[in-house]
C-alpha positions in Angstrom: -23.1 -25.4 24.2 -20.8 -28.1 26.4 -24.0 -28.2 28.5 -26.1 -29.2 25.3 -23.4 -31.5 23.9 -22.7 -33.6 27.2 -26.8 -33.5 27.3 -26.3 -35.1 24.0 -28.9 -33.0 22.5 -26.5 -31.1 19.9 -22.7 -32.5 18.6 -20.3 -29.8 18.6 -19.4 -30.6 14.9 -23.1 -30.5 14.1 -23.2 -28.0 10.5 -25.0 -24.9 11.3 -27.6 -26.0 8.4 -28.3 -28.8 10.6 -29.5 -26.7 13.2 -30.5 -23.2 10.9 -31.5 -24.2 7.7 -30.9 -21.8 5.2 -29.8 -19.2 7.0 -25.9 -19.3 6.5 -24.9 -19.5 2.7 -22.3 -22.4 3.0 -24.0 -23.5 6.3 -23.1 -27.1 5.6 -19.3 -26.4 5.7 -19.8 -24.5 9.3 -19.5 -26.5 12.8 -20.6 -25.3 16.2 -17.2 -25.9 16.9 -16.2 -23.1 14.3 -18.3 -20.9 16.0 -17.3 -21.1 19.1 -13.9 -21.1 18.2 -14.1 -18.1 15.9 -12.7 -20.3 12.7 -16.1 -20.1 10.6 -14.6 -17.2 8.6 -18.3 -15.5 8.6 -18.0 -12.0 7.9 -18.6 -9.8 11.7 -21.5 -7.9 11.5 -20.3 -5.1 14.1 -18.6 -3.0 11.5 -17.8 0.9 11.5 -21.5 1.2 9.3 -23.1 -1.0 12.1 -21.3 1.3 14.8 -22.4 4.7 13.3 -25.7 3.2 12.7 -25.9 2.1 16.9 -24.7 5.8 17.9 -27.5 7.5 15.8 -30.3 5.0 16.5 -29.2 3.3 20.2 -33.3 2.4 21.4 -33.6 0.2 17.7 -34.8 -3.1 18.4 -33.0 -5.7 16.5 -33.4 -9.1 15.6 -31.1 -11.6 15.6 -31.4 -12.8 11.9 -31.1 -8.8 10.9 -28.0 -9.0 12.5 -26.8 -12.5 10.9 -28.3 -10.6 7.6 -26.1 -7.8 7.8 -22.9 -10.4 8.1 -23.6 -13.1 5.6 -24.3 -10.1 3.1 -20.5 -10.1 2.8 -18.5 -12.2 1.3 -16.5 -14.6 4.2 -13.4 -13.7 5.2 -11.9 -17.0 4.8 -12.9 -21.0 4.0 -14.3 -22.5 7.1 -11.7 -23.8 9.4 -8.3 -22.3 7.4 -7.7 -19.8 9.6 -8.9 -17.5 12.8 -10.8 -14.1 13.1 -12.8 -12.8 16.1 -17.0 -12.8 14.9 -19.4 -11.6 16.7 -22.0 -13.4 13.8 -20.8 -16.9 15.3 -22.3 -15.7 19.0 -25.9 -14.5 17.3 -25.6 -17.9 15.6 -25.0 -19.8 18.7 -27.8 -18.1 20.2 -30.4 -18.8 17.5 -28.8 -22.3 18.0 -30.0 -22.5 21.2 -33.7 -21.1 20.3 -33.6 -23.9 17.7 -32.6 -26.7 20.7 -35.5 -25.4 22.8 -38.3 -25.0 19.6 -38.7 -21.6 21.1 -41.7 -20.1 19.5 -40.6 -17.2 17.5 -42.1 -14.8 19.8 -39.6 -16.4 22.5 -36.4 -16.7 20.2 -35.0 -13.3 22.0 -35.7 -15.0 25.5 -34.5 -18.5 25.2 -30.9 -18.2 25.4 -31.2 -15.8 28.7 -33.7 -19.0 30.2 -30.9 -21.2 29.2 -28.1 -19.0 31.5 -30.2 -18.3 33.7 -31.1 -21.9 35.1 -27.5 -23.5 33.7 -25.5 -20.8 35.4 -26.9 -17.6 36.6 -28.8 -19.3 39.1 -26.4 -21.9 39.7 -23.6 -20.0 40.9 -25.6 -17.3 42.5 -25.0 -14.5 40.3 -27.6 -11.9 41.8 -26.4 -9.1 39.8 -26.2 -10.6 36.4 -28.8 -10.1 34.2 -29.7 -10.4 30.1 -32.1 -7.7 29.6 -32.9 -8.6 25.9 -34.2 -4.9 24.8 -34.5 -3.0 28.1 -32.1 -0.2 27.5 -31.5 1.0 31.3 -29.0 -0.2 33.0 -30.3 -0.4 36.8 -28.8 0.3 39.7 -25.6 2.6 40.1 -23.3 2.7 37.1 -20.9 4.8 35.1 -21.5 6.6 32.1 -18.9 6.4 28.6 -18.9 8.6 25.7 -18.1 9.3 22.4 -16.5 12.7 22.2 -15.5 14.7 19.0 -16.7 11.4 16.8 -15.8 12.1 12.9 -17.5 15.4 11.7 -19.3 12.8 8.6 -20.9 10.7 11.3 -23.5 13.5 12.0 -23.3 13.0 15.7 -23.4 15.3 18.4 -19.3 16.7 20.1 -20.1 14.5 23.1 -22.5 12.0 23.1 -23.4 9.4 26.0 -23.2 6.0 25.0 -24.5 4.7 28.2 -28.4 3.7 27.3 -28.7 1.5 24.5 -31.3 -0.8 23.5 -28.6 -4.4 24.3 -30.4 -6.2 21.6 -28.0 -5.2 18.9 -25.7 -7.7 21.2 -27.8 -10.3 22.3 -25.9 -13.3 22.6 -22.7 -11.6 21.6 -22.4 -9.6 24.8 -25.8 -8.3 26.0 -25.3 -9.7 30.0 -25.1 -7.1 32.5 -22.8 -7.9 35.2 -20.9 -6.5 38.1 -17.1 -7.3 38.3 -17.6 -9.7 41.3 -20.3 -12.2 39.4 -17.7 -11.9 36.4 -15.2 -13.3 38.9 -17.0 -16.0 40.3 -18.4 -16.9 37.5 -14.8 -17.2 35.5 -13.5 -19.0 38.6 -16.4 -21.7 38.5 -15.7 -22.2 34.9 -12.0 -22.0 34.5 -11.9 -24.4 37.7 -14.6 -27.9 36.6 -17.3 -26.5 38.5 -19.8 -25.9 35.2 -18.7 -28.5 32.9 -17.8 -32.6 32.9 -14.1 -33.5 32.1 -15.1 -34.2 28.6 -16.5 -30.9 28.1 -13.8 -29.3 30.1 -11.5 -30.9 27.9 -12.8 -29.5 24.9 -13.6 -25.8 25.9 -9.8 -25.5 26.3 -8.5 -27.2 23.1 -7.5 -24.6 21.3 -6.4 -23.1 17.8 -3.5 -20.2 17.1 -5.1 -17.0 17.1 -2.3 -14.7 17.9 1.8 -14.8 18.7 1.2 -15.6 22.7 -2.5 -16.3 22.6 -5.0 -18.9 21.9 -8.7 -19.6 21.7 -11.1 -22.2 23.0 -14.5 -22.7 22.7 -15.4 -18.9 23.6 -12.7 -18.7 25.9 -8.7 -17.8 25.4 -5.3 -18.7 27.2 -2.3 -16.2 26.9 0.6 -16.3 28.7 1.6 -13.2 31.3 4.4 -12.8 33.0 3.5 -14.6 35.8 2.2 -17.8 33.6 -0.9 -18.8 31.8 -4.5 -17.3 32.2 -7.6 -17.8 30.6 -10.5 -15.3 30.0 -12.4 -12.9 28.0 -12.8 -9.8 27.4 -15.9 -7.5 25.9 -16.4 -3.6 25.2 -19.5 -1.5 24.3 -19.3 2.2 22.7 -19.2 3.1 26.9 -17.4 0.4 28.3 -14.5 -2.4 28.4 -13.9 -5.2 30.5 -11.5 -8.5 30.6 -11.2 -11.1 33.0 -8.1 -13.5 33.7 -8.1 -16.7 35.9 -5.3 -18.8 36.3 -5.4 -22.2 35.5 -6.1 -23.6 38.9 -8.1 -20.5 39.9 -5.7 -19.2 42.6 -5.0 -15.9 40.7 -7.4 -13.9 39.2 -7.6 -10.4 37.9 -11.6 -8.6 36.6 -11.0 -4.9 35.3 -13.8 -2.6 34.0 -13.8 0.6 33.0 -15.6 2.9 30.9 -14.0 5.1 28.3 -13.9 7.8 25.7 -14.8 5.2 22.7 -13.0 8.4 20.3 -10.2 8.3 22.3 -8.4 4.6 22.9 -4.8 5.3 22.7 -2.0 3.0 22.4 -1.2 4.7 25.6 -4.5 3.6 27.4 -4.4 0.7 26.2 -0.9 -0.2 27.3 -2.1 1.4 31.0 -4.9 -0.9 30.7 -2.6 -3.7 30.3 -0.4 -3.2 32.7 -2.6 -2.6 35.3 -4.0 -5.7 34.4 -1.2 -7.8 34.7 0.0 -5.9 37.6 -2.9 -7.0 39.5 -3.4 -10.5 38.4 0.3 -11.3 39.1 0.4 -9.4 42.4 3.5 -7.4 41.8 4.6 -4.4 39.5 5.5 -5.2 36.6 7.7 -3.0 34.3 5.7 -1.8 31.0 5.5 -4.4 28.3 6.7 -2.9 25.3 4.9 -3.1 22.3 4.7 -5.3 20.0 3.8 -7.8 23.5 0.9 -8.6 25.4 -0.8 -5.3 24.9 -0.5 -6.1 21.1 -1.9 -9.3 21.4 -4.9 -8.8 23.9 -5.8 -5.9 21.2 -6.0 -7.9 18.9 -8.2 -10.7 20.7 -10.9 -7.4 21.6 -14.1 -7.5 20.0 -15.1 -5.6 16.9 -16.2 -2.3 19.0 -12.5 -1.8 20.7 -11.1 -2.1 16.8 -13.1 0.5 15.2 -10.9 3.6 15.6 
């Protein structure tokens, strides 16, 4: 969207009915900004109905306005821009954003955002083993397998359950890339570092609003503080999988875990492992544990829906 806006084909504080008529209930009190910077208040469509429904059906096909659908059929969770809450409906917006910047046909709505990153930074930066495979459900190449194992009896799921194939659609611009923790790297390092964006664009990707004690949030982006100073990042997780990525300021430390996981069976003990061995390795030292309510705490918190539900 900084690519768009220093192209000057969208404003960052365009309304979201400018760009989707209709398609938001309050749309005209919604910036791009706000969706980016997860201040929209919109309702997150990844909820534990959502996530049953994915476990039992994984090869569904879903279109981005079912998804948007399924959110804006809840009331908000808050006025536009009065406070902060992690939404995956903000990303499906963005993306149909895009589609509506490129008068993709319908028939190409799914494909345009994946053009977009593609030739803006996928080819760019080389990323030969990133991909956005829209509905493919096969993950190619080697890879690990997650599961979900004794999921609640009412779910109606099978004791262990791979959660490795699903159809990414349910995603799409909310997390659907496939990547290998070296093109994460590179590209975190290219963006955290001027090489993607302008100054002005720079500028605004990291001017950021309070989203949790140590941590803040960009445009898509956050900045928390380690022990070792600031870093800037993401993170992501599917019912098989979690990753985050931390790059310091000036790009000369940077950390990229992945792992996959029991999705029943996240701990506040993994997850505190998780974070240390983070830290550990993006500050190049051992660390002693950070006790809770800290970083661990706070990097919870900044997870997307699917870490949250249990």
């Amino acid at each position: 969207m900084a690519q768009f806006a220093a192209e000057q084909r969208l404003s960052l504080d365009d309304t979201v009915q400018r760009w989707l008529p209709g398609v938001v209930p309050n749309g005209d009190a919604i910036t791009v900004r706000q969706l980016m910077n997860h201040t929209s208040g919109l309702y997150d469509y990844i909820d534990v109905p959502f996530y049953i429904q994915l476990l039992r059906e994984p090869l569904t096909t879903w279109q981005p306005l079912e998804l948007v659908q399924r959110a804006v059929a809840h009331p908000p969770s808050f006025a536009p821009g009065t406070s902060w809450s992690y939404s995956n409906t903000n990303y499906i917006l963005l993306g149909l954003i895009v589609a509506a910047i490129d008068k993709a046909p319908a028939p190409l709505q799914l494909a345009s955002p994946a053009l977009e990153i593609d030739r803006r930074i996928v080819g760019p930066l080389g990323l030969s083993h990133t991909s956005f495979p829209l509905t493919d459900p096969d993950i190619h190449g080697p890879h690990a397998h997650g599961y979900a194992i004794d999921p609640l009896p009412e779910w109606g799921l099978p004791a262990i359950l791979d959660t490795t194939r699903f159809n990414p659609s349910w995603a799409w611009t909310a997390g659907a890339i496939v990547s290998t923790l070296e093109d994460v790297a590179d590209f975190h390092r290219a963006l955290f570092t001027g090489q993607l964006l302008g100054a002005d664009q720079q500028r605004e990707l990291e001017t950021t609003v309070s989203a949790e004690p140590a941590l803040d949030y960009g445009l898509g982006v956050f900045t928390l503080q380690t022990p070792c100073g600031p870093a800037w990042g993401h993170d992501g997780a599917t019912p098989s999988a979690v990753s985050i990525s931390l790059t310091s300021p000036d790009g000369s430390r940077q950390a990229v875990m992945m792992l996959t996981r029991d999705a029943n069976t996240w701990t506040d003990q993994i997850r505190a492992d998780y974070e240390t061995a983070l830290l550990t390795a993006f500050c190049g030292e051992e660390l002693p544990a950070v006790p809770a309510p800290t970083l661990a705490a706070t990097i919870a918190t900044a997870l997307p829906s699917l870490q949250r539900l249990r």
